[in-house]
C-alpha positions in Angstrom: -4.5 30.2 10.0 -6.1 27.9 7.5 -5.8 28.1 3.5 -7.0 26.3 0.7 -5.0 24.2 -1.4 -5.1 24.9 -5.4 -5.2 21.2 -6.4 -5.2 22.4 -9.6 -2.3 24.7 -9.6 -0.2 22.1 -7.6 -0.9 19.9 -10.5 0.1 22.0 -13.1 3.4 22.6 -10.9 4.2 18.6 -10.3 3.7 17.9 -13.9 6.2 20.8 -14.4 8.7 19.9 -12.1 8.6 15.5 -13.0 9.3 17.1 -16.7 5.9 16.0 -18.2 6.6 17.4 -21.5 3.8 17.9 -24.5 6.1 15.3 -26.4 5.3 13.1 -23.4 1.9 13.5 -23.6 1.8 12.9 -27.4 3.2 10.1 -26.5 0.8 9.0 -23.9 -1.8 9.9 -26.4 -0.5 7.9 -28.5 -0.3 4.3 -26.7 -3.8 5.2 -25.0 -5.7 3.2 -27.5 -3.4 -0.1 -26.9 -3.2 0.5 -22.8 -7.4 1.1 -23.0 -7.2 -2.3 -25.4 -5.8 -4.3 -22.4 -7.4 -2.0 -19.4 -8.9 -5.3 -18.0 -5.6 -7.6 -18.5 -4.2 -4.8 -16.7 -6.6 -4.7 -13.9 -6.7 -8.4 -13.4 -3.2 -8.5 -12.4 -2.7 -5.2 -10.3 -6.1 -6.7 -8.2 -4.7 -10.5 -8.2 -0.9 -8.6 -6.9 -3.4 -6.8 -4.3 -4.9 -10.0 -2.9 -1.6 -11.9 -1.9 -1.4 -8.7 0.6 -3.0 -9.4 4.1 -3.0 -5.5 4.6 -4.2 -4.6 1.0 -6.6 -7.5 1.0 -9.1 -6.6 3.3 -10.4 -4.1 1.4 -11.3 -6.2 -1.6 -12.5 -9.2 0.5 -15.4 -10.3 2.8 -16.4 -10.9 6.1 -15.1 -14.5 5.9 -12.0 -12.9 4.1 -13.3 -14.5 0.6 -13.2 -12.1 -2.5 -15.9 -10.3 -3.3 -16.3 -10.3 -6.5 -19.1 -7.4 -7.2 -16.6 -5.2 -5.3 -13.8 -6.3 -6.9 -15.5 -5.9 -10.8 -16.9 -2.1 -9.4 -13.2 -1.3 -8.9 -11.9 -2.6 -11.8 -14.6 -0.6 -13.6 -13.4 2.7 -11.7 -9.2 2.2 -12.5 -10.5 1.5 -16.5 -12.5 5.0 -15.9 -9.0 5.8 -15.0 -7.0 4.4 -17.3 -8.8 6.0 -20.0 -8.9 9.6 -18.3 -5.2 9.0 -17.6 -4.5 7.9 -21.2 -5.7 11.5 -22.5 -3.4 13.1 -20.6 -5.4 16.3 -19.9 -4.5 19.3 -18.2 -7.4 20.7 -17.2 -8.7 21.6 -14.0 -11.1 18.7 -13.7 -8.5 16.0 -14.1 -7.0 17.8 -11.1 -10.3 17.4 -9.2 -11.2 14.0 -10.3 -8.2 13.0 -8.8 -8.4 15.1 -5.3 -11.6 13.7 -5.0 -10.3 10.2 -5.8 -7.9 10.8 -2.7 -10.9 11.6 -0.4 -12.1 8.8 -1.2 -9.5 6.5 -0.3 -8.5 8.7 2.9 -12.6 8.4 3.9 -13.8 5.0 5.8 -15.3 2.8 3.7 -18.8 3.0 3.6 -19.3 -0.5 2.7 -17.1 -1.7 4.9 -17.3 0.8 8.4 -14.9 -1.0 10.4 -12.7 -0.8 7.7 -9.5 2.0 7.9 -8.6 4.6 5.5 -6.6 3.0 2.6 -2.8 3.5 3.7 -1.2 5.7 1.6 1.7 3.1 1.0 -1.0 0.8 -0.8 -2.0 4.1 -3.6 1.5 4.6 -4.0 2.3 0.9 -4.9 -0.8 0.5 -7.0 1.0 3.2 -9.0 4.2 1.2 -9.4 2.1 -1.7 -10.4 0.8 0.1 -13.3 3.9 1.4 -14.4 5.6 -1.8 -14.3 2.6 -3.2 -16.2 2.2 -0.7 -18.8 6.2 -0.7 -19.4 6.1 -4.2 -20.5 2.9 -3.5 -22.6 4.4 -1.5 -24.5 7.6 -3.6 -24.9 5.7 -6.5 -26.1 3.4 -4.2 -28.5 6.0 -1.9 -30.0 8.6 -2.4 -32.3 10.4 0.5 -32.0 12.4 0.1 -28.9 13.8 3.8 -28.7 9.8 5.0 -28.8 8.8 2.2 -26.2 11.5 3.9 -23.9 10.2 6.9 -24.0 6.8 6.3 -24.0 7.2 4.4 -21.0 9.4 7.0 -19.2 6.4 9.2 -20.6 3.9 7.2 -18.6 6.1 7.5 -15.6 6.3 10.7 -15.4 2.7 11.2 -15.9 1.6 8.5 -13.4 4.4 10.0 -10.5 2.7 13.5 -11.3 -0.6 12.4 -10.2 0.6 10.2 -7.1 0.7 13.8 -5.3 -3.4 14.3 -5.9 -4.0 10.9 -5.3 -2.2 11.6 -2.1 -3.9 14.9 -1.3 -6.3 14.0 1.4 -2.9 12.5 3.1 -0.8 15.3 2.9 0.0 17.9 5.8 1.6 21.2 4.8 3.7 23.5 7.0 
């Protein structure tokens, strides 16, 4: 018997269960404007981390195993379309679906690249702890307060561990 995931329900349920309160998103509301500020800075090191990997290389690289920079830029483009969405914090349905989609995407063979696998799910979920680790010391080098930076960044966490399982959705078998 088949059945149909609610992406968005399941959402609304992780969110819930990681403790994603509406102080934490306040709070991610609130750094949004100085994590959008350095959206590229951020970018340019999570794809420079990504190229010393042989395994998360090749998909940002070309034939002759040279980056390619349009690709490279489109991406970068896409995560600040991220960044920003993610800095919002929304809970509506379409955020669910933007990122369900987002995991087709990556579970898909690249177009661009058909000999190319699916991205391994390992990869999405170490992206995420890139940006975590990246936004936490933004905000420790941009706010004073070091009792807000903590919680903003255990804020972020949350809310970036919440969406790892839609980003993941295309990868995930259920009983």
């Amino acid at each position: 018997m088949s059945t149909v995931t609610n992406w968005a329900e399941r959402f609304a349920e992780i969110v819930s269960f990681v403790g994603v309160s509406d102080e934490d998103r306040q709070l991610i509301k609130a750094s949004g404007p100085l994590i959008v500020k350095h959206a590229r800075q951020i970018n340019d090191f999570v794809y420079n981390h990504i190229l010393e990997y042989p395994e998360a290389r090749k998909f940002f690289v070309t034939d002759q195993d040279e980056p390619d920079g349009p690709r490279i830029e489109a991406n970068k483009e896409t995560m600040i379309s991220w960044l920003r969405a993610t800095a919002a914090a929304p809970s509506n349905d379409g955020f669910a679906r933007y990122l369900t989609a987002t995991s087709q995407m990556h579970k898909n063979i690249p177009l661009h690249r058909p000999g190319l696998t699916p991205v391994p799910p390992r990869y999405i979920i170490g992206i995420i702890s890139c940006y975590q680790t990246v936004i936490a010391d933004l905000l420790q080098k941009n706010m004073e307060d070091t009792t807000l930076v903590l919680r903003t960044s255990v804020a972020w966490n949350k809310w970036l561990m919440a969406q790892i399982n839609l980003l993941l959705a295309s990868y995930l078998v259920e009983e």
